[in-house]
C-alpha positions as CSV (number, residue, x, y, z in Angstrom):
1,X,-1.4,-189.6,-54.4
2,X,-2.4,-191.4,-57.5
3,X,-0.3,-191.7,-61.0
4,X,-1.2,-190.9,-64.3
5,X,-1.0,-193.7,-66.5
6,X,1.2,-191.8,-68.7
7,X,3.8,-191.6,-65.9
8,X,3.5,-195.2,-65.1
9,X,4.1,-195.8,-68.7
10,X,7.3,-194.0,-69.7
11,X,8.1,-196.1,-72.5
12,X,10.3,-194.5,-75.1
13,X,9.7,-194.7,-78.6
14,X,11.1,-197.8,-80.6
15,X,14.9,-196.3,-81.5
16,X,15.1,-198.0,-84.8
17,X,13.2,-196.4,-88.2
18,X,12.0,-198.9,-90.8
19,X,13.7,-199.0,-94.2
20,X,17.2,-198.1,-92.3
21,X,20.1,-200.0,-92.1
22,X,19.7,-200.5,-87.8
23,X,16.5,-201.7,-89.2
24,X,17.5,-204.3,-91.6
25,X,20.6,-205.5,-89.3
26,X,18.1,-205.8,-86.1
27,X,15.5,-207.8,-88.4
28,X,18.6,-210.0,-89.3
29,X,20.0,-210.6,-86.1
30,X,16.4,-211.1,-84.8
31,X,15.4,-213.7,-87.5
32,X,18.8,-215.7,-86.5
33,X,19.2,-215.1,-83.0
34,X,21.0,-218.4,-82.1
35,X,24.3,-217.4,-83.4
36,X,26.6,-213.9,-83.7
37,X,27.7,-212.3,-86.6
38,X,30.2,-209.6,-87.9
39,X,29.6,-206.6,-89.5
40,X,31.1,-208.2,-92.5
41,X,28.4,-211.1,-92.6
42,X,25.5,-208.9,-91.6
43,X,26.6,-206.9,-94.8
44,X,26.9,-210.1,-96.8
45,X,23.4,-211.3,-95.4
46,X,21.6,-207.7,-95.8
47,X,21.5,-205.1,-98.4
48,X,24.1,-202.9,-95.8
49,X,27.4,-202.3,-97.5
50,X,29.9,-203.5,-95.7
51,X,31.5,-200.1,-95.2
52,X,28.4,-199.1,-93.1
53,X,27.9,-202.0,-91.7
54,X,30.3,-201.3,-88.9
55,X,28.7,-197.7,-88.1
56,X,25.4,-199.5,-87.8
57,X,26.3,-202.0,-85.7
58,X,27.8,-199.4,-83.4
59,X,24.6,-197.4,-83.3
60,X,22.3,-200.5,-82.6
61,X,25.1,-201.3,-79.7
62,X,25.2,-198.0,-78.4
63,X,20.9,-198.0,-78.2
64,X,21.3,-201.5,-76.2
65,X,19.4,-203.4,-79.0
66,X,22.1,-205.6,-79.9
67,X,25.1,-207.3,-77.5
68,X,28.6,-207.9,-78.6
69,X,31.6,-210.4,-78.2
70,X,34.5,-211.0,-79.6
71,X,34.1,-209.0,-82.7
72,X,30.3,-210.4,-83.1
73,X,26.6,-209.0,-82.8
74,X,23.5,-210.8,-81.6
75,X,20.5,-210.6,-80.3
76,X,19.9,-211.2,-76.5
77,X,18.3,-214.1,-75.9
78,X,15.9,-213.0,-73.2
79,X,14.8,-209.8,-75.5
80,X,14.0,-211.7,-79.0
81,X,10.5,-211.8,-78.7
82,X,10.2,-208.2,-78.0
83,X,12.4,-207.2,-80.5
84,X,10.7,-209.7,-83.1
85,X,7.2,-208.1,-81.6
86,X,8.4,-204.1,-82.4
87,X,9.9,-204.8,-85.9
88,X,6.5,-206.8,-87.2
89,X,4.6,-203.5,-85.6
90,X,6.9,-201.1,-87.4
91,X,6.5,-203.4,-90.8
92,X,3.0,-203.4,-90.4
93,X,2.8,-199.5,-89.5
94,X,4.9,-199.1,-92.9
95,X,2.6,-202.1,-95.0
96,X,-0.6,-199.8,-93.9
97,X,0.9,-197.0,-95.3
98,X,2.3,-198.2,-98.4
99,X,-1.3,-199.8,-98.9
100,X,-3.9,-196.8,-98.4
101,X,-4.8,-195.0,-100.5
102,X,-3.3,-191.2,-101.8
103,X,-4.8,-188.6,-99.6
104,X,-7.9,-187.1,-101.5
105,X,-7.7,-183.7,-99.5
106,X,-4.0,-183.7,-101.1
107,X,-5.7,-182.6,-104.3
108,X,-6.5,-179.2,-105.2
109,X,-10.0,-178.3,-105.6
110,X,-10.9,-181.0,-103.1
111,X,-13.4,-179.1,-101.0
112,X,-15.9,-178.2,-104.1
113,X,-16.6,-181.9,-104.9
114,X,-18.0,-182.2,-101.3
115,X,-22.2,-182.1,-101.0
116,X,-23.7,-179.0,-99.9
117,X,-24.9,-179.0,-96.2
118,X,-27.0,-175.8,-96.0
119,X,-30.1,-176.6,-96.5
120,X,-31.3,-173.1,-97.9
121,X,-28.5,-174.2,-100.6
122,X,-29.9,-175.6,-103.6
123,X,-29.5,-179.1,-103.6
124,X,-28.0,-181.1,-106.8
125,X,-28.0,-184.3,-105.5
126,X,-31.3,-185.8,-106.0
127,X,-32.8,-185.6,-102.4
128,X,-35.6,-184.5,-101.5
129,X,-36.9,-183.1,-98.2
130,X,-40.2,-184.1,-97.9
131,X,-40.9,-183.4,-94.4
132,X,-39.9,-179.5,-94.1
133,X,-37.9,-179.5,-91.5
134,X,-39.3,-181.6,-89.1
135,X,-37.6,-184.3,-87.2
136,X,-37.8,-188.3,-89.2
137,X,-37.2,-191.5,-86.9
138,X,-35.0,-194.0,-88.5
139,X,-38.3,-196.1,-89.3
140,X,-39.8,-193.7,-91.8
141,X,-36.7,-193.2,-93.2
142,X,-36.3,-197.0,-94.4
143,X,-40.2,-197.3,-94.5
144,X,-38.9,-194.4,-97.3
145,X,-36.0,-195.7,-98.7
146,X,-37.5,-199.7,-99.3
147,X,-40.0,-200.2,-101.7
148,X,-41.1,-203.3,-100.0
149,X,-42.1,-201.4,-96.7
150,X,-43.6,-198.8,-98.5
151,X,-47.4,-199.4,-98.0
């Protein structure tokens, strides 16, 4: 019996949010993945205080994102890449976001600056419709719409 790809494709969802502690200490600990560090150096290194830096640490421990020894975090060697991969994908999810622009159907009154579509409706934009109702191929339209084709 055959699989759905979803099935074959359990992957759960990235268990670090950007612009969160887990998320600063794993982008540390990914950016210097040849050594360990405390939770007191990952607090001096980051914006964590030093008083969550412990909890944090924890929690990225307890997800199986970071490995610890002898009082030190790092990264796994062998899971680097994929780490580095998912953080750049959740800063870039975050960068489109901060970048686009404020919803226009946020604003009130949004739906009356849209063009009328019933064609019974009269029509303040400026178009005409020459052909009353029948069909126009795309080549009369531009034959229309450029003066230079216009013969």
């Amino acid at each position: 019996m055959p699989y759905h790809v979803d099935e074959l494709r359990r992957e759960e969802p990235f268990p670090v949010s950007p612009e969160t502690n887990e998320h600063a200490a794993l982008r540390f600990l990914v950016a210097n993945h040849d050594y360990g560090f405390t939770p007191s150096e990952i607090a001096a290194e980051t914006k964590i205080t030093e008083g969550s830096a412990s909890k944090t640490m924890s929690r990225l421990h307890e997800k199986g994102l970071v490995s610890r020894s002898q009082g030190a975090y790092y990264v796994d060697p062998e899971r680097v890449e994929s780490l580095k991969h998912r953080l750049e994908s959740l800063d870039a999810a975050v960068d489109l976001f901060d970048d686009a622009p404020d919803d226009a159907y946020a604003n009130a009154g949004w739906e009356e600056q849209l063009p009328e579509l019933d064609p019974s409706a009269d029509d303040d934009s400026g178009y005409s419709d020459s052909n009353d109702g029948d069909p126009i191929d795309a080549e009369t339209l531009v034959a229309d719409s450029d003066p230079e084709r216009r013969g």
